[in-house]
C-alpha positions, 0 to 999 in steps of 0.5 A, a space after each residue: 405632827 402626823 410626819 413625826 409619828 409617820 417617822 417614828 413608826 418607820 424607824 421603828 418598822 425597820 429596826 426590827 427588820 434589822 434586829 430579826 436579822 442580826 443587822 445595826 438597828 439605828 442604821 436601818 432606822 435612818 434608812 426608814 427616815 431618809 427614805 421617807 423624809 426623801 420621797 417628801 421632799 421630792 414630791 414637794 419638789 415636783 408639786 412645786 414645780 408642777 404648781 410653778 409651771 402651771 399656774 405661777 400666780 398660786 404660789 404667791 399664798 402658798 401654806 401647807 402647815 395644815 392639812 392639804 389633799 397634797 399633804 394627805 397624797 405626800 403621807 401615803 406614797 411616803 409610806 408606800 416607798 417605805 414599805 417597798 424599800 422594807 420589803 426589798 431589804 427583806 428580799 435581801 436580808 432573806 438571800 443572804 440568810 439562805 446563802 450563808 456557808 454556816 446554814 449548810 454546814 448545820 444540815 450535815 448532821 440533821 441529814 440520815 444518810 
């Protein structure tokens, strides 16, 4: 239940980045969700492996439908490379606005020669 508002709070952090720079908002929001979504399943992956080599009788009884400390640590690097790839998308968002012809072309007129 907490992923689904985890979810939602992505896609709708990233829309805005995409309406603040003139960018397709549900494209970007997609991104938040397979950014998350991917970065669970590979920490589930790798916990599960990790679980499989170590100890192989544990994963017999295995439930994670409640909350776990693996669930809590999955929640918080999730988010964490969310918030990173949000702020390379900003970095680059930023370079491209700065690199725009159009924005040159403006300053000519403000400029006092």
């Amino acid at each position: 239940m907490l992923s689904i508002f985890i979810l939602i709070g992505a896609y709708r952090y990233y829309a805005q980045l995409a309406e603040r720079f003139g960018k397709t908002k549900w494209h970007y929001g997609l991104l938040a969700i397979g950014v998350y979504l991917g970065t669970q399943l590979f920490f589930g992956f790798s916990y599960g492996i990790y679980k499989g080599i170590t100890d192989p009788d544990s994963l017999d009884g295995v439930n994670y439908t409640g909350f776990s400390l693996i669930n809590i640590i999955s929640w918080i690097i999730s988010i964490a490379a969310v918030y990173g790839v949000y702020q390379l998308l900003e970095r680059k968002f930023v370079k491209e606005n700065i690199n725009k012809p159009s924005l040159e072309i403006e300053k000519i007129g403000d400029q006092n020669v």
